[in-house]
C-alpha positions in Angstrom: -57.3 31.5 13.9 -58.6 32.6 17.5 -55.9 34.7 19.0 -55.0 34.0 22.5 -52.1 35.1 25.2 -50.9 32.0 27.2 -49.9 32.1 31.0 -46.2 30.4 31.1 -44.6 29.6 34.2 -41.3 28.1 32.3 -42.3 24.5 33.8 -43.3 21.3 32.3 -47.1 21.6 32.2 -47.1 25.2 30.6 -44.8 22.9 27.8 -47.3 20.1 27.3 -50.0 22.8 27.1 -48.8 24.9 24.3 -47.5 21.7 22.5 -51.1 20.4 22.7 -52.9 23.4 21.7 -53.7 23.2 18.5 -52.3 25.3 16.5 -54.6 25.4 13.5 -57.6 26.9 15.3 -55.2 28.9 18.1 -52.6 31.7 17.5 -50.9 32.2 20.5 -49.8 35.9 20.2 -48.1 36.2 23.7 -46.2 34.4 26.5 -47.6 35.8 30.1 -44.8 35.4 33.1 -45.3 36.5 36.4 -42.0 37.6 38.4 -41.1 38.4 41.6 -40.2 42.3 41.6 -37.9 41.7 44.8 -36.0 38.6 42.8 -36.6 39.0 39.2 -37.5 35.5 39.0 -40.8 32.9 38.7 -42.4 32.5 41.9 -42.1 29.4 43.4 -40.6 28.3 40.6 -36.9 30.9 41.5 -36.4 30.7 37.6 -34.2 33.8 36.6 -35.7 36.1 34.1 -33.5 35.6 31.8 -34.3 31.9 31.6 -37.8 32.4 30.4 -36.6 35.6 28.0 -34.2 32.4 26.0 -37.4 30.0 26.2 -39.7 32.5 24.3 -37.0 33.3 21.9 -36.4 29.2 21.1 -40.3 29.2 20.8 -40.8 31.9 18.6 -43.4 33.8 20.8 -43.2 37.0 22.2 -42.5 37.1 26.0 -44.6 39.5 28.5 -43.0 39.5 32.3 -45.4 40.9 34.6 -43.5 42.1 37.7 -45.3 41.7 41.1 -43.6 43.0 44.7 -43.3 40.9 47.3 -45.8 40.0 49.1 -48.8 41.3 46.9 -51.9 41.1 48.1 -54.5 39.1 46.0 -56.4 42.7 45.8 -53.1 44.4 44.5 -52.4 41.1 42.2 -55.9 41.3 40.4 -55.9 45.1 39.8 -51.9 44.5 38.2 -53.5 42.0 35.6 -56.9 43.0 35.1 -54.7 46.3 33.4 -52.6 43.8 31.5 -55.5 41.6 30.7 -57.9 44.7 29.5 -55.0 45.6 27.0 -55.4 42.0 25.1 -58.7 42.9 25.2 -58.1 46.4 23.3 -56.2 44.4 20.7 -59.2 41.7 20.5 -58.0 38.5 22.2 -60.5 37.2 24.3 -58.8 33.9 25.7 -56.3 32.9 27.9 -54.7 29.8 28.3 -53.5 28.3 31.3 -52.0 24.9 32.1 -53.6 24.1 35.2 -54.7 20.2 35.5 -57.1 19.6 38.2 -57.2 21.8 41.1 -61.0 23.2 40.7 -60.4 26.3 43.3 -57.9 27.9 41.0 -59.5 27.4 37.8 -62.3 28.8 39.2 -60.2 31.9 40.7 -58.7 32.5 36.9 -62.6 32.0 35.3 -64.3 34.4 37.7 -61.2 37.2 37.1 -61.6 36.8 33.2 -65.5 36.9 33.1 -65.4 40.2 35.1 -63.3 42.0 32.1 -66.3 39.8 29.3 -62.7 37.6 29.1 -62.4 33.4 29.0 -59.8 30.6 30.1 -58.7 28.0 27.9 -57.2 24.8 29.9 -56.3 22.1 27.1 -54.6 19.5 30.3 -57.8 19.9 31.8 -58.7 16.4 33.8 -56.3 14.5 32.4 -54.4 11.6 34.0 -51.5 13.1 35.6 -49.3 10.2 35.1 -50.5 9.6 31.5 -49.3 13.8 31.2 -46.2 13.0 32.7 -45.0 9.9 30.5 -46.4 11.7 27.7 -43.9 14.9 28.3 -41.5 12.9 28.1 -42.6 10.3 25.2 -42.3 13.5 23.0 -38.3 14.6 23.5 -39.0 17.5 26.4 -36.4 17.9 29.1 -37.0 19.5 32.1 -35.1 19.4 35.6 -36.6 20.1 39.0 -35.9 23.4 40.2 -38.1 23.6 43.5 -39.1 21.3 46.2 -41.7 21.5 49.0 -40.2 19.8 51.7 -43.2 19.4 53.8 -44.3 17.1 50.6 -40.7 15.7 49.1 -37.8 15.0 50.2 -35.2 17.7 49.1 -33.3 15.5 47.4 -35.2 15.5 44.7 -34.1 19.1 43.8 -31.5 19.8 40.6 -33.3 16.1 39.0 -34.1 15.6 35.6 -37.8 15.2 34.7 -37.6 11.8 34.2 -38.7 8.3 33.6 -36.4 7.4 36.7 -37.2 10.2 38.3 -41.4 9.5 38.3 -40.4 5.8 39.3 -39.1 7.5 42.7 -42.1 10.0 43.4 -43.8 8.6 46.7 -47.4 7.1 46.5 -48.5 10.7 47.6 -46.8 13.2 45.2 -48.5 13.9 42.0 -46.8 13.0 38.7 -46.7 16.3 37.5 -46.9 18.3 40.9 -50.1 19.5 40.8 -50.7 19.9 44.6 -47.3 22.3 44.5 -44.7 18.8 45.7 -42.4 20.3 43.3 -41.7 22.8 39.9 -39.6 22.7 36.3 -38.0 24.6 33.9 -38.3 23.0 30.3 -35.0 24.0 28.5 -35.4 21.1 25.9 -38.8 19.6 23.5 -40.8 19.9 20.0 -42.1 23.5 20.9 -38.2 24.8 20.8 -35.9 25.3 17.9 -32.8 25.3 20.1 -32.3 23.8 23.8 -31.6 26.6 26.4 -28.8 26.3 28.0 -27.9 27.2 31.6 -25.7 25.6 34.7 -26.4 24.0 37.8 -26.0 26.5 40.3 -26.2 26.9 44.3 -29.1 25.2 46.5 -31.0 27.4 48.9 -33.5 26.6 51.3 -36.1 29.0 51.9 -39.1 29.9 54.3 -37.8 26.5 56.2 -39.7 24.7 54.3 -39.4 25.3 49.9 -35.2 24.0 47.9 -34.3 25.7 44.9 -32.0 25.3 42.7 -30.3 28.5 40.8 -30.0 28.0 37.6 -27.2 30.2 35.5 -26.9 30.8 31.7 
């Protein structure tokens, strides 16, 4: 099997990705997370830590957290996981995998990092009906609850909600089913990929550069 390290942000579409990769030709050897150094949590996502350390323990994959200061430049962010990226390489993994849908800017941004280290990008969601994704997440048993909200596209009202069948029947015409365009972001605590739910509580709701909810969620 193809070993491969896989870029997990804790959400929904990072789920469905791993779920969907198959298994028999891809050995994921390693979970990537990027955190906020000032925080210690997901960026944009305001996931704590600790959250994604009790997802990668339900999966059964070994968790890397990737710590990035605030504000890092794209300069500083591409030298901190080129280094990360070249020590896969050492160990002979050649692919990442990312759960990215349709926006072609950043898939292009991750392809033209990884081919300057001989490195490729694997993106099984790739092109696929958002809405068909988003039914389909939830089809196969996963649970996820809305942990942040940009305001300037969703009301923020929408923030502590389960991923849901009611809660996709809400969305506006102009929000994305699964948020690609940035409308909103999940943390999966449920679904086929884990061998126990993670559990945590609601906690508060903080809004943030005037414009971005989250919710904090608490183990």
């Amino acid at each position: 099997m193809e070993p491969v390290v896989f870029s997990w942000s804790g959400g929904k579409d990072s789920a469905l990705a791993l779920y969907l990769l198959s298994r028999e030709v891809f050995n994921v050897r390693t979970l990537i997370s990027t955190i906020s150094e000032d925080y210690n949590r997901v960026s944009m996502h305001g996931v704590r830590r600790e959250l994604l350390e009790e997802q990668a323990k339900s999966i059964g994959i070994p968790l890397l957290t990737i710590s990035l200061p605030k504000d890092t430049s794209n300069e500083e962010y591409e030298k901190i996981m080129k280094r990360d990226m070249l020590y896969f390489k050492s160990h002979r993994v050649y692919h990442v995998v990312f759960g990215d849908i349709f926006l072609e800017d950043i898939r292009n941004y991750r392809e033209s990092n990884l081919s300057k280290i001989g490195m490729k990008a694997i993106f099984p969601l790739w092109k696929q009906d958002t809405k068909e994704l988003a039914e389909k997440f939830i089809k196969l048993g996963f649970k996820a609850i809305i942990t942040s909200v940009d305001s300037d596209q969703l009301e923020g009202s929408f923030i502590g909600s389960m991923f849901n069948q009611d809660f996709l029947d809400s969305l506006p015409p102009s929000v994305d089913p699964c948020g690609e365009n940035g409308e909103f972001h999940s943390f999966v605590f449920d679904g086929p990929i884990f061998s126990y739910p993670i559990q945590f509580q609601k906690g508060e709701i903080v809004f943030r550069e005037n414009r971005f909810y989250y919710i904090d969620l608490i183990q």
